[in-house]
HTML snippet that shows the backbone in 3Dmol.js (N, CA, C, O; Angstrom):
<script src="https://3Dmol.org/build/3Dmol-min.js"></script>
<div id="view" style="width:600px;height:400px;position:relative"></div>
<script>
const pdb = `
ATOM      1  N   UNK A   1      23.875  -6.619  -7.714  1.00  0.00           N
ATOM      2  CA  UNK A   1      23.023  -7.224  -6.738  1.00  0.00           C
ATOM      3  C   UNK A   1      22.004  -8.140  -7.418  1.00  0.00           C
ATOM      4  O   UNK A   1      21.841  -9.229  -6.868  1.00  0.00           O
ATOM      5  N   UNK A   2      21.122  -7.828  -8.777  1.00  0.00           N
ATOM      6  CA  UNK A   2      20.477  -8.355  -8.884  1.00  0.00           C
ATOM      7  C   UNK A   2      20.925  -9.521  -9.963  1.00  0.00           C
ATOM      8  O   UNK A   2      20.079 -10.307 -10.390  1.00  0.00           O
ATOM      9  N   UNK A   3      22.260  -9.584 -10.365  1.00  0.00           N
ATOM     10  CA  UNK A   3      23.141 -10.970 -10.535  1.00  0.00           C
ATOM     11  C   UNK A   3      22.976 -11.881  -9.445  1.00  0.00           C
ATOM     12  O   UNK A   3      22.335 -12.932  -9.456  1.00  0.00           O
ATOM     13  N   UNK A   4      23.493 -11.472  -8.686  1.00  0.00           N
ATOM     14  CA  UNK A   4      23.516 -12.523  -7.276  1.00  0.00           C
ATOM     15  C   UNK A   4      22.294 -13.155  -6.858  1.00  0.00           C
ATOM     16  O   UNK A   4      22.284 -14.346  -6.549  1.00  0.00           O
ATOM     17  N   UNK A   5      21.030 -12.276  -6.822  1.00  0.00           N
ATOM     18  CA  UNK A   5      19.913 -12.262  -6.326  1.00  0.00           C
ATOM     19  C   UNK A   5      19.528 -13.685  -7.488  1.00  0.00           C
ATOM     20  O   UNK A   5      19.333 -14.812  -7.032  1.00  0.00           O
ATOM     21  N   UNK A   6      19.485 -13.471  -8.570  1.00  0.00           N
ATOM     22  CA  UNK A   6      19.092 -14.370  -9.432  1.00  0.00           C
ATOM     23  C   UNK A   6      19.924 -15.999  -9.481  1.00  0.00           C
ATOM     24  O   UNK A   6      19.291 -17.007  -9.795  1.00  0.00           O
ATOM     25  N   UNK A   7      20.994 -16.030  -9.220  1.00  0.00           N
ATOM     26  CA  UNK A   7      21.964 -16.854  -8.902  1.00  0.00           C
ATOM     27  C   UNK A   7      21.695 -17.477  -7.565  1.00  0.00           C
ATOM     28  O   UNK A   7      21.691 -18.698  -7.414  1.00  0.00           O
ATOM     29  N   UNK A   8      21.505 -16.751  -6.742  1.00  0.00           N
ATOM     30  CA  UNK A   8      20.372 -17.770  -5.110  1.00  0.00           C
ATOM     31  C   UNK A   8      19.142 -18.454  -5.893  1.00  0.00           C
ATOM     32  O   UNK A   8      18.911 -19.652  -6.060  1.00  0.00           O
ATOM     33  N   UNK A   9      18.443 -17.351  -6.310  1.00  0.00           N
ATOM     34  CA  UNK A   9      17.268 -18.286  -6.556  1.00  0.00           C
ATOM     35  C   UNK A   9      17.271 -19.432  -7.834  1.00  0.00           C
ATOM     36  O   UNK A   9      16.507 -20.396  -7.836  1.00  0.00           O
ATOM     37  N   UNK A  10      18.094 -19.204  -8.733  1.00  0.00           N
ATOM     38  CA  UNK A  10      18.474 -20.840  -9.226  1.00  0.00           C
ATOM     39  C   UNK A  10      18.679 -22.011  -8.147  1.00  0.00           C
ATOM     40  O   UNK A  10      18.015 -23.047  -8.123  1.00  0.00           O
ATOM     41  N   UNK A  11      19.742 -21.663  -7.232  1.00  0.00           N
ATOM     42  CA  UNK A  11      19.961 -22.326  -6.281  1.00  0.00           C
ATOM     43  C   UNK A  11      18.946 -22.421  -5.385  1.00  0.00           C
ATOM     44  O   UNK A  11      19.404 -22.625  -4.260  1.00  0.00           O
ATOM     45  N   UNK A  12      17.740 -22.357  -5.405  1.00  0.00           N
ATOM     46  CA  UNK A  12      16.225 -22.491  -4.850  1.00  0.00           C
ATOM     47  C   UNK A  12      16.714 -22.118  -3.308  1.00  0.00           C
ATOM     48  O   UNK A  12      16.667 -22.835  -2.309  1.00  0.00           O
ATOM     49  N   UNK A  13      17.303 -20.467  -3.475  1.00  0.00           N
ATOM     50  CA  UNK A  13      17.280 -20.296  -2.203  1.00  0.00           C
ATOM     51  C   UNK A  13      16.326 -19.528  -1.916  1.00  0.00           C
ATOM     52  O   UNK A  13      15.981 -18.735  -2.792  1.00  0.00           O
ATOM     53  N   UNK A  14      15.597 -19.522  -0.588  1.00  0.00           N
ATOM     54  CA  UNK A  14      14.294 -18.821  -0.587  1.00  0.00           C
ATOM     55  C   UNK A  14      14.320 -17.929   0.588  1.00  0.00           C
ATOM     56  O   UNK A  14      13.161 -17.590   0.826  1.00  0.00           O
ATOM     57  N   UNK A  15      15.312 -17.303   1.586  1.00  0.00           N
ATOM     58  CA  UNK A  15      15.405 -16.658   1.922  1.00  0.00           C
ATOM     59  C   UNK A  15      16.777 -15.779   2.301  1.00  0.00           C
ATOM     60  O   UNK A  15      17.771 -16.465   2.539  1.00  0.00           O
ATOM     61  N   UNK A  16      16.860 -14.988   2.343  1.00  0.00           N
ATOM     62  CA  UNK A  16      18.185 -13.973   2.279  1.00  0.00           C
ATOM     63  C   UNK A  16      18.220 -13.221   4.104  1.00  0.00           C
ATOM     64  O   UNK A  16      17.398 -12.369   4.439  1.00  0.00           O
ATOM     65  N   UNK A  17      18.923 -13.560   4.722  1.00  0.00           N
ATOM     66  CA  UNK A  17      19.373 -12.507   5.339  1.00  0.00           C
ATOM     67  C   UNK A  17      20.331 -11.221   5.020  1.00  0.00           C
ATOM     68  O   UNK A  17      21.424 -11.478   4.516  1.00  0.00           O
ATOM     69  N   UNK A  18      20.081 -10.200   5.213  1.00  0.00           N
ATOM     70  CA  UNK A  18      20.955  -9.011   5.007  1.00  0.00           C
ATOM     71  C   UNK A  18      21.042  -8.010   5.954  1.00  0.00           C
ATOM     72  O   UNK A  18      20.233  -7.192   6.392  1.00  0.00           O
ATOM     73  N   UNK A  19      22.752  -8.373   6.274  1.00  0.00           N
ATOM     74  CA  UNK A  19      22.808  -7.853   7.130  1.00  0.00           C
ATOM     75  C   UNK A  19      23.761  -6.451   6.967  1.00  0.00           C
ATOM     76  O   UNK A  19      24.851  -6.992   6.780  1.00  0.00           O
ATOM     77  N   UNK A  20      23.929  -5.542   6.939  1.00  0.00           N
ATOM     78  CA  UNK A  20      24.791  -4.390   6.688  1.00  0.00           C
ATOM     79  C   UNK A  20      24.413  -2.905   7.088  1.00  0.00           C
ATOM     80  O   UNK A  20      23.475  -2.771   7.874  1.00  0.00           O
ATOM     81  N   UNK A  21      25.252  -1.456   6.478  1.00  0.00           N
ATOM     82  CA  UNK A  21      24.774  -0.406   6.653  1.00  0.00           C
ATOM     83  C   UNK A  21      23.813  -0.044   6.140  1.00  0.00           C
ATOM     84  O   UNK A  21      23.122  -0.870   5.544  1.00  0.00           O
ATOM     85  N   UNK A  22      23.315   1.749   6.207  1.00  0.00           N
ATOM     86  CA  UNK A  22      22.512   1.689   5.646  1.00  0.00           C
ATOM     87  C   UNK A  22      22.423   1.791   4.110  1.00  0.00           C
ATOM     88  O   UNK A  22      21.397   1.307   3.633  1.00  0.00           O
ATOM     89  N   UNK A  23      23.290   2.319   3.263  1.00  0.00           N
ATOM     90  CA  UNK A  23      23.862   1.669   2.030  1.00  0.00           C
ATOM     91  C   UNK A  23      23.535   0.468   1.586  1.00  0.00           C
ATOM     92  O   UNK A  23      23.395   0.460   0.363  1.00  0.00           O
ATOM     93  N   UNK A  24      23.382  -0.419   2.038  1.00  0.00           N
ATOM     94  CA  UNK A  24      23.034  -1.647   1.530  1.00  0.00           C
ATOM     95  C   UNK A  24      21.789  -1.944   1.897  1.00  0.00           C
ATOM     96  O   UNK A  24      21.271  -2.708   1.082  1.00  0.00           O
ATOM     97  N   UNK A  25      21.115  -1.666   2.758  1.00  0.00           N
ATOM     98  CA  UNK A  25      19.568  -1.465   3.306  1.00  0.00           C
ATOM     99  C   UNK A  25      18.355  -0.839   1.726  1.00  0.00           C
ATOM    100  O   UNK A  25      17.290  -1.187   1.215  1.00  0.00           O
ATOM    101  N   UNK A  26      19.792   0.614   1.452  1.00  0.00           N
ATOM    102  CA  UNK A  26      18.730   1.073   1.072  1.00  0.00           C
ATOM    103  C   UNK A  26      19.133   0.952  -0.393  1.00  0.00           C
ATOM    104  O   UNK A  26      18.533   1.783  -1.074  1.00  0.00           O
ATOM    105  N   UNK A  27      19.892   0.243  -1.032  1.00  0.00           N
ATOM    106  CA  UNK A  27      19.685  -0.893  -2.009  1.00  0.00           C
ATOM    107  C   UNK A  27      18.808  -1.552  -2.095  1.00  0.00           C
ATOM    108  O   UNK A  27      17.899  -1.332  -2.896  1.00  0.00           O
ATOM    109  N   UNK A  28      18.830  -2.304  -1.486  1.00  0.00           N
ATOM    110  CA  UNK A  28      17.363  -3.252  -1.491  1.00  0.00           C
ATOM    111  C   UNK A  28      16.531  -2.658  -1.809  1.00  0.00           C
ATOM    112  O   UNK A  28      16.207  -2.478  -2.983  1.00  0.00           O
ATOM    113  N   UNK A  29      15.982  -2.209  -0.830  1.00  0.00           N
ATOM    114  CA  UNK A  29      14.577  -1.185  -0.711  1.00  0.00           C
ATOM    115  C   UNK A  29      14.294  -0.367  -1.904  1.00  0.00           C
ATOM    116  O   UNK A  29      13.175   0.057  -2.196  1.00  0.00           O
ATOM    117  N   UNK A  30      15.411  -0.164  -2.599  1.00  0.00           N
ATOM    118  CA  UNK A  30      15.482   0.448  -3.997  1.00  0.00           C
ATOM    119  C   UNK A  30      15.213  -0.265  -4.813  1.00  0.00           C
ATOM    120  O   UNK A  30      14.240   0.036  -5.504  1.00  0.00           O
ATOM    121  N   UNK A  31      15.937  -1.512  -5.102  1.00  0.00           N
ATOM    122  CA  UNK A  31      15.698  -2.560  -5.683  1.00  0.00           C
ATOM    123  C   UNK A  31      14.082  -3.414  -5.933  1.00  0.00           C
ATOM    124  O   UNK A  31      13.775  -4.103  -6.905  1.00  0.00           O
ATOM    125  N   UNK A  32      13.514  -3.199  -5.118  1.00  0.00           N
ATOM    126  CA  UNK A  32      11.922  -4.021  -4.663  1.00  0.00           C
ATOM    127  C   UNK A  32      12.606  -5.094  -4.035  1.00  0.00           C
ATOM    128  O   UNK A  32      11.964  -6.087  -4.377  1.00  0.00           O
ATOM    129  N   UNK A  33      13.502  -5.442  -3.344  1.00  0.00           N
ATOM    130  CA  UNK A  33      13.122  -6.964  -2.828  1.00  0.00           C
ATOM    131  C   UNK A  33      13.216  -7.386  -1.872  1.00  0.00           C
ATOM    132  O   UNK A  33      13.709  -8.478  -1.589  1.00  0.00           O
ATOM    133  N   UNK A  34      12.757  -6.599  -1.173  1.00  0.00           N
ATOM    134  CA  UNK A  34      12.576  -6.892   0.650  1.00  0.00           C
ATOM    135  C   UNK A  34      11.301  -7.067   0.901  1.00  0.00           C
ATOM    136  O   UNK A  34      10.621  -6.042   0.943  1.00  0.00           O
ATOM    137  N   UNK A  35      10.886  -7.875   1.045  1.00  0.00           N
ATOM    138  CA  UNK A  35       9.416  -8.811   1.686  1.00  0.00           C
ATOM    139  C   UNK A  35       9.123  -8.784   3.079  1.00  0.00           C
ATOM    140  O   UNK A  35       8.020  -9.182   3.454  1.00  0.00           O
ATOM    141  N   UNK A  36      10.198  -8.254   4.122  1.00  0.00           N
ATOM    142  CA  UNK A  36      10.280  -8.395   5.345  1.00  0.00           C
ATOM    143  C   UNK A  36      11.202  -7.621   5.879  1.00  0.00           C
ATOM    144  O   UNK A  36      12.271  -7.629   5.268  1.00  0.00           O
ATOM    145  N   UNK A  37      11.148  -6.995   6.759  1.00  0.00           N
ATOM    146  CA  UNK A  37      12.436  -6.021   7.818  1.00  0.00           C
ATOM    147  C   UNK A  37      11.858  -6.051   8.950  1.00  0.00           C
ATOM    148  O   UNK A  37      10.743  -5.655   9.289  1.00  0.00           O
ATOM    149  N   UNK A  38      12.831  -6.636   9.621  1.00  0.00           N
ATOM    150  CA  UNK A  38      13.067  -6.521  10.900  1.00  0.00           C
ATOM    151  C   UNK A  38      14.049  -5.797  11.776  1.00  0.00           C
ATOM    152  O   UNK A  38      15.153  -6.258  12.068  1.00  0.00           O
ATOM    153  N   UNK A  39      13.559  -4.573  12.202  1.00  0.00           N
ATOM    154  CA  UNK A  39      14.173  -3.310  12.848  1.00  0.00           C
ATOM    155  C   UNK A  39      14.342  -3.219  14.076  1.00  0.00           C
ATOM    156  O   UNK A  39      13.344  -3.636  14.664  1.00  0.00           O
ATOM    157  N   UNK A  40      15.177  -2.852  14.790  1.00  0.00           N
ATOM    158  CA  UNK A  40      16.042  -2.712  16.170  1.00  0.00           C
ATOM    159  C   UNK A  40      15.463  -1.678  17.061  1.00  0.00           C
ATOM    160  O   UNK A  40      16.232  -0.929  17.665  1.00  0.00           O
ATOM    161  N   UNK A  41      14.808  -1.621  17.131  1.00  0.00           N
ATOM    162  CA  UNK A  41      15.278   0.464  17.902  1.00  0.00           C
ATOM    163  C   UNK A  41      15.204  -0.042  19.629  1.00  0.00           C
ATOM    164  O   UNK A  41      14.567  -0.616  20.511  1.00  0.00           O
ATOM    165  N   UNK A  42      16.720   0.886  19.149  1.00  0.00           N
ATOM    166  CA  UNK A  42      17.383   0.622  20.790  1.00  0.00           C
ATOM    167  C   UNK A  42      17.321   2.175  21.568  1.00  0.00           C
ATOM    168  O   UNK A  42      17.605   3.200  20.948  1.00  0.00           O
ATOM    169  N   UNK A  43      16.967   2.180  22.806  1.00  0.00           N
ATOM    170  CA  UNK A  43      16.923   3.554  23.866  1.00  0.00           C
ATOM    171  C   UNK A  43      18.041   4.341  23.514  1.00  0.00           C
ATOM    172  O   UNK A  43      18.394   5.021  24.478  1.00  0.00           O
ATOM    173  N   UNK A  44      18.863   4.544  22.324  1.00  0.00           N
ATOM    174  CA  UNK A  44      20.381   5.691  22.442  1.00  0.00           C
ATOM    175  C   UNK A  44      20.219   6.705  21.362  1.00  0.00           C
ATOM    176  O   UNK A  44      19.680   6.409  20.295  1.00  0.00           O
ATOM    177  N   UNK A  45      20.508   7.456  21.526  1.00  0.00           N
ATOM    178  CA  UNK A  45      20.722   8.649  20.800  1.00  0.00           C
ATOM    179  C   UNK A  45      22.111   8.945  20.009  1.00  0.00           C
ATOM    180  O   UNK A  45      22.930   9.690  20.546  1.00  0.00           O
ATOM    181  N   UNK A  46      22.289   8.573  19.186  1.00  0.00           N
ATOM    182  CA  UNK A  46      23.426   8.455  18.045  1.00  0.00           C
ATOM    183  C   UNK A  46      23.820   9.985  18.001  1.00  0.00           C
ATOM    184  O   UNK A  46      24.788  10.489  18.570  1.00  0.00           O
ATOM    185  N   UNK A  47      23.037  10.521  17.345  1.00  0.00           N
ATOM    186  CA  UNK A  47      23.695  11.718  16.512  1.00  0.00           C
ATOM    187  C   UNK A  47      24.210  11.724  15.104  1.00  0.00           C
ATOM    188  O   UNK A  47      24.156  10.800  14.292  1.00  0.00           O
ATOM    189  N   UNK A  48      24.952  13.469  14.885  1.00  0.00           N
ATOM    190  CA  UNK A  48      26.027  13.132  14.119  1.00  0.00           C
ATOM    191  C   UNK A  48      25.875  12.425  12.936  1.00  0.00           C
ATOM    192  O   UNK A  48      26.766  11.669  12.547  1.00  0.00           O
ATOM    193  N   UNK A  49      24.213  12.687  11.946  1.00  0.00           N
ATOM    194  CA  UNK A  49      23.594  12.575  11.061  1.00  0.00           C
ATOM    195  C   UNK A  49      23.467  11.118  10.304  1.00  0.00           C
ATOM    196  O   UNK A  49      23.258  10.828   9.126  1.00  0.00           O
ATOM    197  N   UNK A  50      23.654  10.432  11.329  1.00  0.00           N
ATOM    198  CA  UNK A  50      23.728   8.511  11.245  1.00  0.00           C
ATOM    199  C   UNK A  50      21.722   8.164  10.649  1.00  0.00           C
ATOM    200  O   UNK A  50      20.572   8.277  11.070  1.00  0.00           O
ATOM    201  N   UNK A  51      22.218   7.874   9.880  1.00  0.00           N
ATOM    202  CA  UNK A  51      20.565   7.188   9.364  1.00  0.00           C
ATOM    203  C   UNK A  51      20.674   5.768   8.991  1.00  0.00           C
ATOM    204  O   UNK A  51      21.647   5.298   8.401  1.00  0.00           O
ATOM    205  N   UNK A  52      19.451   4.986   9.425  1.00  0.00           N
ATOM    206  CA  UNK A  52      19.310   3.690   9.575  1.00  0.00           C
ATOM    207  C   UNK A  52      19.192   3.050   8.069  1.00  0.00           C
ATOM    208  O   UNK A  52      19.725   1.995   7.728  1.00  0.00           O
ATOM    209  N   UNK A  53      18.279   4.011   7.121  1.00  0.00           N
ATOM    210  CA  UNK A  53      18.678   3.659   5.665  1.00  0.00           C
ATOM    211  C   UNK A  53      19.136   4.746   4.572  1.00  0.00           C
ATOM    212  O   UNK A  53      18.925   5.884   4.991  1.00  0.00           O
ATOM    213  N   UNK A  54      19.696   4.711   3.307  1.00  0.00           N
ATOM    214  CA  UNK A  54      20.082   5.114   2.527  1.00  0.00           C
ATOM    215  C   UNK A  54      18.952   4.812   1.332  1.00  0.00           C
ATOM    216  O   UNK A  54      18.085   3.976   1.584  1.00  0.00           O
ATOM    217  N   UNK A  55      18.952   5.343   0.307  1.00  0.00           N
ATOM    218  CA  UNK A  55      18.703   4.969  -0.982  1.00  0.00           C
ATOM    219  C   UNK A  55      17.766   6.402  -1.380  1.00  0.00           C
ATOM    220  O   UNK A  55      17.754   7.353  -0.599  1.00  0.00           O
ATOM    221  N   UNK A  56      17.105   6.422  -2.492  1.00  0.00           N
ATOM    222  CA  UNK A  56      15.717   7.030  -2.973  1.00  0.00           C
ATOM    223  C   UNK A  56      15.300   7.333  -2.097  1.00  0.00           C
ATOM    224  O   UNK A  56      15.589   8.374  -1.506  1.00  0.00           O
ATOM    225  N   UNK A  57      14.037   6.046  -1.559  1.00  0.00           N
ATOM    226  CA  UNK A  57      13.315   7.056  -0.790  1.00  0.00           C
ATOM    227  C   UNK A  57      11.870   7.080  -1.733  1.00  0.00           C
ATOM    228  O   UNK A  57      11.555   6.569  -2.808  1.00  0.00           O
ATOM    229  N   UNK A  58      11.231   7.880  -0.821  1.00  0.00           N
ATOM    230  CA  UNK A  58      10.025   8.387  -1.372  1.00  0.00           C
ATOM    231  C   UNK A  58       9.755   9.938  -1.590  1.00  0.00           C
ATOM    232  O   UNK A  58      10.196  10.859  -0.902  1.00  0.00           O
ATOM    233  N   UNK A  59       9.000  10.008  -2.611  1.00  0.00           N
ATOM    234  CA  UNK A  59       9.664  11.821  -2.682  1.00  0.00           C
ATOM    235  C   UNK A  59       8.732  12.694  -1.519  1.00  0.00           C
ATOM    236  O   UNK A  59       9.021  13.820  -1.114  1.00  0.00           O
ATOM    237  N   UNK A  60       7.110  11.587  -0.937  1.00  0.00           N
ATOM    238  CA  UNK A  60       6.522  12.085  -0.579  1.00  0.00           C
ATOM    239  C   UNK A  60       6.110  11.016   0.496  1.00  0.00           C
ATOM    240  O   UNK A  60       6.009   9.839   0.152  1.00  0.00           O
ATOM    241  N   UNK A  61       5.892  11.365   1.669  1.00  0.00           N
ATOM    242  CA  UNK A  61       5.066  10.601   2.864  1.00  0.00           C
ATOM    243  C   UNK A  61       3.884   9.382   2.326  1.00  0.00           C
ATOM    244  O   UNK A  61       3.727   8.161   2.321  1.00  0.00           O
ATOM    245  N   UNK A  62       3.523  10.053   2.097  1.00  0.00           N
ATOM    246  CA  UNK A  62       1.937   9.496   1.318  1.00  0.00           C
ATOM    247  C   UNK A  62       2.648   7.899   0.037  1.00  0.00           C
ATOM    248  O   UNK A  62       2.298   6.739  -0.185  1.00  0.00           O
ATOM    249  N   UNK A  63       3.639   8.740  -0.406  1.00  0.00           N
ATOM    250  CA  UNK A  63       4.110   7.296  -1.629  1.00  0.00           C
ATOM    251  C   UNK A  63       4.847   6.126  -0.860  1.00  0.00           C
ATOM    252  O   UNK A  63       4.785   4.952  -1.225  1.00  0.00           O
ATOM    253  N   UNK A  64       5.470   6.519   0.113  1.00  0.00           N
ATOM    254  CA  UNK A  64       6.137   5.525   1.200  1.00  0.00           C
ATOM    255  C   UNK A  64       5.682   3.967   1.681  1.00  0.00           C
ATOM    256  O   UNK A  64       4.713   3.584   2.336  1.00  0.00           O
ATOM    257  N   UNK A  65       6.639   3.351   1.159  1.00  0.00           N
ATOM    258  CA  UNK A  65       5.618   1.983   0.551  1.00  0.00           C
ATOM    259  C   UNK A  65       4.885   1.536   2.801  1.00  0.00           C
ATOM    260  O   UNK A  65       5.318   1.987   3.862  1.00  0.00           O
ATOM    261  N   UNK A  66       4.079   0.836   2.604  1.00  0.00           N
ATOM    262  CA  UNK A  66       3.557   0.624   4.188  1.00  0.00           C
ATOM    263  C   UNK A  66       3.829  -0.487   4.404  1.00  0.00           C
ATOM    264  O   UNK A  66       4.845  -0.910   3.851  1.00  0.00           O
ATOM    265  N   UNK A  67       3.211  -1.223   5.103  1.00  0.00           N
ATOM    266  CA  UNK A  67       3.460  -2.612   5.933  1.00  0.00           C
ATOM    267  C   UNK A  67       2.129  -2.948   5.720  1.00  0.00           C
ATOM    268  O   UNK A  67       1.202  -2.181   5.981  1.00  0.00           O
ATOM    269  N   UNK A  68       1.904  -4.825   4.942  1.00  0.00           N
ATOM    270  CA  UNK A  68       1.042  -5.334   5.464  1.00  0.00           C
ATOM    271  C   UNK A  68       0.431  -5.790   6.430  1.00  0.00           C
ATOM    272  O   UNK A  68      -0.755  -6.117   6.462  1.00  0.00           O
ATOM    273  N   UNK A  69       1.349  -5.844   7.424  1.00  0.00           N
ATOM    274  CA  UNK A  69       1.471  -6.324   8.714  1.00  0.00           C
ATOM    275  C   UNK A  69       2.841  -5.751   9.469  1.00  0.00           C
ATOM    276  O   UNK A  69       3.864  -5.291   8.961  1.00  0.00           O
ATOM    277  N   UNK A  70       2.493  -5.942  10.843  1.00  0.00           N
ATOM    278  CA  UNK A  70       3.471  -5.333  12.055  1.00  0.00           C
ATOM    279  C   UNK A  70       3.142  -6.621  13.040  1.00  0.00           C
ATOM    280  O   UNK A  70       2.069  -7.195  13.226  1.00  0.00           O
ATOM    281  N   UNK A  71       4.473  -6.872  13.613  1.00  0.00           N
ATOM    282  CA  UNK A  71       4.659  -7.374  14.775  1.00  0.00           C
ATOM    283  C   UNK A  71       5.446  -6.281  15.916  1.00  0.00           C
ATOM    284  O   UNK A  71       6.173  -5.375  15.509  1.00  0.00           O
ATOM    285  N   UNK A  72       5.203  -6.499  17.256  1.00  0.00           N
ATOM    286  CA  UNK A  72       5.701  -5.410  17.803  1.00  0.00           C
ATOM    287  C   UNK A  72       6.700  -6.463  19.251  1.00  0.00           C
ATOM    288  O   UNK A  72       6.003  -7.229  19.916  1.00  0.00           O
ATOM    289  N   UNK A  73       7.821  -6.405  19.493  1.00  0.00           N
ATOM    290  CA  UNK A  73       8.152  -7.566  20.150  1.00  0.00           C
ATOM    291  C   UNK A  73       9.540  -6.997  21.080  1.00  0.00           C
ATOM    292  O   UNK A  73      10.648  -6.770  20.595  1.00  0.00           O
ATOM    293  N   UNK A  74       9.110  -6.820  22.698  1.00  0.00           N
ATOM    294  CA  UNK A  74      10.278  -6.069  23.218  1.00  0.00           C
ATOM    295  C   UNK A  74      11.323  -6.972  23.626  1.00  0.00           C
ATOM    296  O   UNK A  74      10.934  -8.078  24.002  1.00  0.00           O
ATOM    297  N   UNK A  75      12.521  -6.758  23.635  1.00  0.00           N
ATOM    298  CA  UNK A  75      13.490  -7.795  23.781  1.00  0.00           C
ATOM    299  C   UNK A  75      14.302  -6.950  24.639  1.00  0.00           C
ATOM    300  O   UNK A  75      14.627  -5.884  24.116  1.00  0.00           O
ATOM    301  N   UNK A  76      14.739  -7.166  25.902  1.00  0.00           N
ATOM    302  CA  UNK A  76      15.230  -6.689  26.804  1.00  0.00           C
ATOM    303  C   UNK A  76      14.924  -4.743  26.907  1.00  0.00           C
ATOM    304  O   UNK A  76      13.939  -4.209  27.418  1.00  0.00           O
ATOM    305  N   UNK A  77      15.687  -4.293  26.484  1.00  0.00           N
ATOM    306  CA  UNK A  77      15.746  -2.494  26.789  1.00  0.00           C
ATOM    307  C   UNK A  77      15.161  -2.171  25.160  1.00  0.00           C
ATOM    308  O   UNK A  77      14.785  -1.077  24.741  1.00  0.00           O
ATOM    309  N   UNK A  78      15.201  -3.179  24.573  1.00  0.00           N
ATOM    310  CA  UNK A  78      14.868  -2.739  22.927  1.00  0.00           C
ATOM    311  C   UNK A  78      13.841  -3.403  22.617  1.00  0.00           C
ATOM    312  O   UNK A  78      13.309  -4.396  23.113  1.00  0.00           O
ATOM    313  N   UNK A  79      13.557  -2.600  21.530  1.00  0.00           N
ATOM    314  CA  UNK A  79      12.129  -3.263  20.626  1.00  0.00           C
ATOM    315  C   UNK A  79      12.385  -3.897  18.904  1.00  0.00           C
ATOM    316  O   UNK A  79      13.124  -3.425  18.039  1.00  0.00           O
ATOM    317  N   UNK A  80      11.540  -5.031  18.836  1.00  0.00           N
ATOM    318  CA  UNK A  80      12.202  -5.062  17.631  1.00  0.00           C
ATOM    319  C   UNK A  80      10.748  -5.039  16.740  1.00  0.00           C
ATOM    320  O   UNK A  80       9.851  -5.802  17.100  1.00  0.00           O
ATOM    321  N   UNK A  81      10.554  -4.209  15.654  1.00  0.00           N
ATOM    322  CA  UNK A  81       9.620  -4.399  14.787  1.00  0.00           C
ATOM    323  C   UNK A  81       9.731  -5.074  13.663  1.00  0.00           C
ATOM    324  O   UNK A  81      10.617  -4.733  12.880  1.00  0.00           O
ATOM    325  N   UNK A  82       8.909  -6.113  13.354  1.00  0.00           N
ATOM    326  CA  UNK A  82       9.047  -7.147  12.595  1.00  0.00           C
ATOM    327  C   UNK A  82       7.529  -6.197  11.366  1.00  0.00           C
ATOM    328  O   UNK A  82       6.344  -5.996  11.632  1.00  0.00           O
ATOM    329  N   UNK A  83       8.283  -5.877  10.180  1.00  0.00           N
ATOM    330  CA  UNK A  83       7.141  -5.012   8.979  1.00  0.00           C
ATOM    331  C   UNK A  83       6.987  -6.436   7.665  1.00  0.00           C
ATOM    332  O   UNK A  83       8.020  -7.102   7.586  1.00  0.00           O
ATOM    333  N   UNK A  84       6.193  -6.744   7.012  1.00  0.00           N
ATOM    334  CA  UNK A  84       6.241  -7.348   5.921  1.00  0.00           C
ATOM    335  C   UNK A  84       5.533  -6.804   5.193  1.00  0.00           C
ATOM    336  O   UNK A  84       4.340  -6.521   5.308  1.00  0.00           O
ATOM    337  N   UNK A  85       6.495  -6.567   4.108  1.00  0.00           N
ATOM    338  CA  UNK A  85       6.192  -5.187   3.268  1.00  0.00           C
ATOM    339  C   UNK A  85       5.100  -5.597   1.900  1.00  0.00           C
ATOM    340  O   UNK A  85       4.249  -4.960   1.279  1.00  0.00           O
ATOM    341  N   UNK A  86       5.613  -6.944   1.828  1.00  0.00           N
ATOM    342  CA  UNK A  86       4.954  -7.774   0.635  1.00  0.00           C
ATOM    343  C   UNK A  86       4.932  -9.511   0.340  1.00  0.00           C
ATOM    344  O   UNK A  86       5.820 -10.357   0.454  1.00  0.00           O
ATOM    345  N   UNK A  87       3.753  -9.585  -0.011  1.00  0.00           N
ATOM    346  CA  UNK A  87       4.014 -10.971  -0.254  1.00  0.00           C
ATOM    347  C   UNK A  87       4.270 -11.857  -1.634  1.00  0.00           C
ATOM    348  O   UNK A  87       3.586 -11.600  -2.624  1.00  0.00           O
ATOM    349  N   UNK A  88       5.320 -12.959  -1.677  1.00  0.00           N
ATOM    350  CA  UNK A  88       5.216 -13.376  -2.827  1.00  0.00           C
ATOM    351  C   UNK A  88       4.348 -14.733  -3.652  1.00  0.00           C
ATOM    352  O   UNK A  88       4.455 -14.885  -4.869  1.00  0.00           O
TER     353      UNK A  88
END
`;
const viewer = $3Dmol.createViewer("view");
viewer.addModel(pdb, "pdb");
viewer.setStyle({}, {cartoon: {color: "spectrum"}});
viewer.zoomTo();
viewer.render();
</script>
């Protein structure tokens, strides 16, 4: 990942969409290089031990990186939260 990552930004690319499971979510998030997430939460009840991310993690509540900012923005039956985690 962080081949590729370096290979955009030669190519002066300056923003990444990523779109995938949570496996690849929580890559990133492992990685440091998500500056921004923008999250879905829709009215359904999944089940059946489905989690939105993967990775590490934090071992503790308290270390759990926060949001400099929140946008809060309802879009039909769903909400979407817009977090920016960091700036560069």
């Amino acid at each position: 990942m962080q081949a590729a990552l370096d290979e955009l930004g030669a190519r002066d690319v300056q923003q990444l969409l990523v779109e995938g499971g949570a496996h690849l979510a929580g890559a990133f998030l492992d990685a440091g290089e998500v500056d921004e997430m923008r999250v879905f939460i829709a009215p359904v009840i999944a089940g059946g031990g489905q989690v939105a991310v993967e990775g590490e993690g934090a071992e503790l509540i308290t270390d759990a990186p926060r949001a400099l900012h929140t946008t809060v923005e309802r879009i039909e039956d769903d909400v979407l939260v817009t977090a920016r985690l960091k700036e560069w």
